[in-house]
C-alpha positions as a Python dict, from the first residue, in 0.01 Angstrom:
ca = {
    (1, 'X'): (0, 0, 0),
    (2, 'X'): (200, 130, -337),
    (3, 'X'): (352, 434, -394),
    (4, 'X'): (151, 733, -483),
    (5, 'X'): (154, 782, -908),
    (6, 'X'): (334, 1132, -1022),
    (7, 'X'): (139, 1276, -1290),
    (8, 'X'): (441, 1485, -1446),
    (9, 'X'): (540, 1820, -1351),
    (10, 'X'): (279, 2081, -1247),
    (11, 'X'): (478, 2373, -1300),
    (12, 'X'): (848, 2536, -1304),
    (13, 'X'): (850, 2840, -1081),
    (14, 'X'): (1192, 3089, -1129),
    (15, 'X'): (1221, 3355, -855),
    (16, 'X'): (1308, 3681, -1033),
    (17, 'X'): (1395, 4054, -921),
    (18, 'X'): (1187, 4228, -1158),
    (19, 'X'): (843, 4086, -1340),
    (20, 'X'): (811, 4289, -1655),
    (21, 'X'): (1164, 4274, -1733),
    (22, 'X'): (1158, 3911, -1702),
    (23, 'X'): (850, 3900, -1882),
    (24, 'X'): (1014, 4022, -2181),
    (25, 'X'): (1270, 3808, -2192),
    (26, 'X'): (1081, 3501, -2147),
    (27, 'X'): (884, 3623, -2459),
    (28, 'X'): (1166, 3715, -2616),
    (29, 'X'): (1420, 3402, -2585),
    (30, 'X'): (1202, 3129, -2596),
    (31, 'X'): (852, 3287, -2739),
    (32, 'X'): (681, 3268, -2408),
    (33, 'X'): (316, 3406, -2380),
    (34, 'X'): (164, 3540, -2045),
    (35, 'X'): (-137, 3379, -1945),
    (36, 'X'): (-318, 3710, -1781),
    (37, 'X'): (-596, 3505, -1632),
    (38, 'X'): (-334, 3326, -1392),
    (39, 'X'): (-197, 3649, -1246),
    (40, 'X'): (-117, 3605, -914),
    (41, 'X'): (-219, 3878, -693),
    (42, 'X'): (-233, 4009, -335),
    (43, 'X'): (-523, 4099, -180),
    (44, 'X'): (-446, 4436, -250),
    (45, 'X'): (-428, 4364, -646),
    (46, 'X'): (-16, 4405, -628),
    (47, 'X'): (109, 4162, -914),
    (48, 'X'): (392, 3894, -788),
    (49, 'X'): (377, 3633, -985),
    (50, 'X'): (306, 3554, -1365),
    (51, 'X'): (234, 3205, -1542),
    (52, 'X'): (338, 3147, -1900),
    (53, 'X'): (288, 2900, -2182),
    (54, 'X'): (641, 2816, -2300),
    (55, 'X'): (621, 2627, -2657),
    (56, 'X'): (791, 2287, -2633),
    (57, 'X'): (818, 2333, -2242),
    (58, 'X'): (548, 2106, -2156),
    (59, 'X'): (436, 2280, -1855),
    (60, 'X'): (396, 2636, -1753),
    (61, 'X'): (661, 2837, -1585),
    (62, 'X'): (590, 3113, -1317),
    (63, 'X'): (776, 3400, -1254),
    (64, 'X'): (788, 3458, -933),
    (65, 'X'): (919, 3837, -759),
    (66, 'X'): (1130, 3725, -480),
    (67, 'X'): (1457, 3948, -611),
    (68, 'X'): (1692, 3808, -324),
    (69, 'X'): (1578, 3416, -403),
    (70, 'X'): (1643, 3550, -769),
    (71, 'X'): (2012, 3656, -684),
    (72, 'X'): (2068, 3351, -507),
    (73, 'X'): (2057, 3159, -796),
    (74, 'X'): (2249, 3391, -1043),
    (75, 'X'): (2459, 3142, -1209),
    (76, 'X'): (2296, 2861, -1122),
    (77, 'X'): (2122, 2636, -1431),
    (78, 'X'): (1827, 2477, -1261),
    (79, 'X'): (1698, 2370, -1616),
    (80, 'X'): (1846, 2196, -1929),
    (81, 'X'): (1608, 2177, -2207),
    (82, 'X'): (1596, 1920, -2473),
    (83, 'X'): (1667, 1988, -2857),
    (84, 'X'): (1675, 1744, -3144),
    (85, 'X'): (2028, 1781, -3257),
    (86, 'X'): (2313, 1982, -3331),
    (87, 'X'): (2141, 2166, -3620),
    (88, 'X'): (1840, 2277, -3367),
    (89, 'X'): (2164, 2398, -3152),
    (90, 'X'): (2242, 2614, -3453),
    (91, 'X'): (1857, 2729, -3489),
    (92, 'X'): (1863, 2879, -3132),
    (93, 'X'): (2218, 3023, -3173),
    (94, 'X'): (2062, 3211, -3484),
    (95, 'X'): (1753, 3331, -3270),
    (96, 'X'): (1930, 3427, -2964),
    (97, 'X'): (2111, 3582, -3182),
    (98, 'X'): (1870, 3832, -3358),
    (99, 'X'): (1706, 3865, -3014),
    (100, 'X'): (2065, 4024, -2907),
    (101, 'X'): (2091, 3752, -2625),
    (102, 'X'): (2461, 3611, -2514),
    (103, 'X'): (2517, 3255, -2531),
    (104, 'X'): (2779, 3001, -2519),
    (105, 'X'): (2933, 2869, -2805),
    (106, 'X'): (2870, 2505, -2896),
    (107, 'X'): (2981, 2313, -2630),
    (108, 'X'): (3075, 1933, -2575),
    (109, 'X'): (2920, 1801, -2275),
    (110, 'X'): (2959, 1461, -2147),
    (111, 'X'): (2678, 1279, -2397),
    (112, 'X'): (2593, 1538, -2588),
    (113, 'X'): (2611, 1919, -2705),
    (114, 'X'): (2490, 2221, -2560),
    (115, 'X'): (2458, 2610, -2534),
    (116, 'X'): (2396, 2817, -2204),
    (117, 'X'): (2269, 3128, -2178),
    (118, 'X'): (2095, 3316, -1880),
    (119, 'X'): (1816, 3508, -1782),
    (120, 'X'): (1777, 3870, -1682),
    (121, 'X'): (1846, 3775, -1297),
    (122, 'X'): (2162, 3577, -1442),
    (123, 'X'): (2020, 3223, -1431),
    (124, 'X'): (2183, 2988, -1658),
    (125, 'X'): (1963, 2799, -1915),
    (126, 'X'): (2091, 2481, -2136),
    (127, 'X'): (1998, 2356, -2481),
    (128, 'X'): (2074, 2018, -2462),
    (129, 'X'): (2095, 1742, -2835),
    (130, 'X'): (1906, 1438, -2790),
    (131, 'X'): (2161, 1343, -3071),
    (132, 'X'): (2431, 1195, -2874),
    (133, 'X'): (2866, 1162, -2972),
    (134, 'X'): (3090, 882, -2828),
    (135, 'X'): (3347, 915, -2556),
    (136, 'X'): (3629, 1035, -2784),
    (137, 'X'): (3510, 1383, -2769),
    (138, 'X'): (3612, 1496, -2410),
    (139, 'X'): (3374, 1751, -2230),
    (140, 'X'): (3463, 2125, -2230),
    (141, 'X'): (3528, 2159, -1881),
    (142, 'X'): (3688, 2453, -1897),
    (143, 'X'): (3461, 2689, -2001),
    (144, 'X'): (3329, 2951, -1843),
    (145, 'X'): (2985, 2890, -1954),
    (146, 'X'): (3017, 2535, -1725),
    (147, 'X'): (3166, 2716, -1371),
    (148, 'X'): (3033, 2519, -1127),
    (149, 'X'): (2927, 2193, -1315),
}
């Protein structure tokens, strides 16, 4: 008997401390849209979970309220999301941006470039080229941006 076929991922799920305020930054940052049918509810109707349609995500992410599983990972990246090139890299700088969000400068990673920038809860998230440079561009360790990389 074979291994069992994956079918992709489901879903991401991100614990955070507070739903609406995530909400808006979700919608904000990266144009996310709640999907209200796929509230997730107790049986007393309290909301603790959302599920949104992230453009270019490729699956849906939930938001999930679980504030000291959201604290835990305050600093943490758990995602690194794929852009074409360094010219995309300089389309999200522009939107974060207007949108008022702090972000790393360009960085130099070991095959490629990205930003970081983080969430309401402080959870990092990475742009990451496609486009790739050669080995004589050493990675920028030292930033603060890449603690714990």
């Amino acid at each position: 008997m074979g291994t069992p076929i994956l079918l992709g991922i489901h879903h991401l799920k991100f614990p955070v401390a507070d739903l609406d305020r995530s909400l808006a930054f979700y919608a904000c940052a990266l144009r996310a849209q709640r999907i209200e049918a796929w509230d997730h509810r107790h049986a007393d109707g309290t909301l603790y979970a959302l599920i949104l349609e992230v453009p270019g995500l490729g699956t849906h992410l939930e938001l999930r309220l679980d504030p000291i599983q959201a604290a835990r990972q305050a600093g943490f990246d758990p995602v690194t999301l794929a852009v074409r090139d360094r010219a995309a890299l300089d389309g999200w700088i522009a939107h974060l941006d207007t949108a008022g969000i702090a972000h790393s400068p360009v960085l130099i990673a070991i095959q490629a470039w990205l930003i970081v920038f983080a969430d309401p809860d402080g959870r990092r998230l990475r742009f990451y080229t496609q486009e790739t440079h050669g080995l004589e561009l050493p990675p920028d360790d030292g930033s603060p941006w890449l603690t714990g990389d």
